[in-house]
C-alpha positions as CSV (number, residue, x, y, z in Angstrom):
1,X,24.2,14.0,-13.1
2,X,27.1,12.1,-14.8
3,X,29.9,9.9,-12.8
4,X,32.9,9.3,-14.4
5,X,35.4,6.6,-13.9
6,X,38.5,7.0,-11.5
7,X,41.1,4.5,-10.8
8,X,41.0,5.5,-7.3
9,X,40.7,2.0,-5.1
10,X,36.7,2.7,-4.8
11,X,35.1,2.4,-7.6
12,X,34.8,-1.8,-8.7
13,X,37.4,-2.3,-11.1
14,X,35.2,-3.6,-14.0
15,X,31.5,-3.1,-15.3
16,X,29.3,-5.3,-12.8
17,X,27.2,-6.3,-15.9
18,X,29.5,-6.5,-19.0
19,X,32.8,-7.0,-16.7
20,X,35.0,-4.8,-19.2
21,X,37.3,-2.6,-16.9
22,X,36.5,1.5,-16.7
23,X,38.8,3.8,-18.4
24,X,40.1,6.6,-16.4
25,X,37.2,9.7,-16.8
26,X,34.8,7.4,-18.8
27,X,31.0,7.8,-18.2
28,X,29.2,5.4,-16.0
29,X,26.2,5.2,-13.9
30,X,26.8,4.1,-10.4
31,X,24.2,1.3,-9.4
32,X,25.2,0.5,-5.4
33,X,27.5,2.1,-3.0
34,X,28.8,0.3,0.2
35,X,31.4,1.7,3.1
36,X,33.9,-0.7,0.8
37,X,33.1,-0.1,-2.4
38,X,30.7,1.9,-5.4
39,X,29.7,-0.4,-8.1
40,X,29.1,0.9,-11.5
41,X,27.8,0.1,-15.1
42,X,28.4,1.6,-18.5
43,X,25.7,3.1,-19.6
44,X,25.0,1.1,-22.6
45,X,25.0,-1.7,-19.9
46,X,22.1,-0.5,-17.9
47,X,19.6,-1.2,-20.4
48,X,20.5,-4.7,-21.1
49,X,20.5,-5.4,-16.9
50,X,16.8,-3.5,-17.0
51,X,15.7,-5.4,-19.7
52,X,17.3,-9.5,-17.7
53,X,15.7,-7.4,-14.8
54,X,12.4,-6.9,-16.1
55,X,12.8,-11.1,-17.9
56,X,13.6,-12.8,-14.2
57,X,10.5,-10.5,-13.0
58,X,8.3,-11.9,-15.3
59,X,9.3,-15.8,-14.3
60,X,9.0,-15.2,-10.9
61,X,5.3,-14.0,-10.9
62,X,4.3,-16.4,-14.0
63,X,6.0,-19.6,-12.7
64,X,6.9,-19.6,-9.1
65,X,4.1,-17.3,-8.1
66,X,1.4,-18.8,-9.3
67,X,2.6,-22.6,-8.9
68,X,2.9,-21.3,-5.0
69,X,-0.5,-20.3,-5.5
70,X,-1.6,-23.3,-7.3
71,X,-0.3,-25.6,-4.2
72,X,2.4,-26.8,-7.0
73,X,5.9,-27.4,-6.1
74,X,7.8,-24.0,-6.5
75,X,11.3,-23.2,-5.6
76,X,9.7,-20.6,-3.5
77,X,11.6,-21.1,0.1
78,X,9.4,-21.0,3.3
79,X,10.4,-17.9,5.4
80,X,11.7,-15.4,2.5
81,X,10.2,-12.7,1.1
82,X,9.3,-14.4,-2.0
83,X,7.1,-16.8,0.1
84,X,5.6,-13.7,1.2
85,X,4.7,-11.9,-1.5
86,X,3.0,-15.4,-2.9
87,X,1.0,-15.7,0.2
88,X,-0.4,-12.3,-0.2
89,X,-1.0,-13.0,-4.4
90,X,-2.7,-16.2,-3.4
91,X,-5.0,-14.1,-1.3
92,X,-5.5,-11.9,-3.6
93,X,-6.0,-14.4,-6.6
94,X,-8.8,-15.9,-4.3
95,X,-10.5,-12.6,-4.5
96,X,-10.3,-11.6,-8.0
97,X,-9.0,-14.4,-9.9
98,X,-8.2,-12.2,-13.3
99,X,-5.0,-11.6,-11.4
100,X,-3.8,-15.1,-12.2
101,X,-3.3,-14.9,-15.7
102,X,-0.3,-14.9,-17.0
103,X,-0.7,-11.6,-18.9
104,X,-1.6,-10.1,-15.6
105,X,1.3,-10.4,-13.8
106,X,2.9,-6.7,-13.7
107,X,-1.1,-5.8,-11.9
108,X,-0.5,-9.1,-9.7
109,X,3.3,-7.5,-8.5
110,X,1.3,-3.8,-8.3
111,X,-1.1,-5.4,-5.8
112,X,1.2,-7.3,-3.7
113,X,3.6,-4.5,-3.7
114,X,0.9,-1.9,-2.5
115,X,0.4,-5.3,0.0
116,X,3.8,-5.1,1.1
117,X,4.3,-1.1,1.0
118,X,1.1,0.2,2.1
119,X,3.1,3.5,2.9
120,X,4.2,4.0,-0.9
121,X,0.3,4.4,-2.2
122,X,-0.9,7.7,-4.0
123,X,-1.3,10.7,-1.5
124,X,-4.9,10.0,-0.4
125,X,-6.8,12.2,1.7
126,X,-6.1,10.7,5.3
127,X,-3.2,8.9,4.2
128,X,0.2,8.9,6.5
């Protein structure tokens, strides 16, 4: 499905990753919609967010996650949800400690995300 860009007072004026304004009937790719307001991206711009995306990713679960679970100081906050997620790696480094190499850490963020959101695992026989 393609969106196109309409001055119309809903639509963000501008990219909300390049910050270059729409042009009436352009192509873009809405991202988030709110009661106030739908922000939107070119689409040449969603690959470059994906790809900082997929870079901040990778530092959280190679430096603050495993300094959490190395009892190092981390800038991990007590009480969010990225303290959660590196209690449950640290548990499940302690079990299979594979998990805490660096290269590992899209299968560390797979675990603790199945962790987290039991309810999203494959359709298994039994399974809610």
């Amino acid at each position: 499905m393609n969106d196109y860009y309409a001055d119309d007072g809903w639509l963000y004026k501008r990219c909300a990753w390049c910050g270059k304004p729409g042009t009436k009937g352009e192509e873009i790719e809405i991202i988030q919609v709110s009661r106030c307001e739908g922000l939107w991206m070119h689409p040449p711009c969603t690959q470059g967010y994906s790809e900082w995306c997929e870079r901040e990713d990778e530092y959280f679960w190679v430096n603050e996650v495993l300094k959490f679970v190395r009892g190092e100081v981390s800038p991990i906050k007590p009480g969010t949800a990225g303290e959660g997620a590196a209690k449950i790696a640290k548990d499940l480094i302690t079990k299979t400690p594979s998990l805490a190499r660096p290269e590992n850490w899209r299968l560390l963020r797979a675990a603790v995300e199945a962790g987290l959101f039991p309810h999203h695992r494959s359709n298994e026989v039994g399974r809610d």
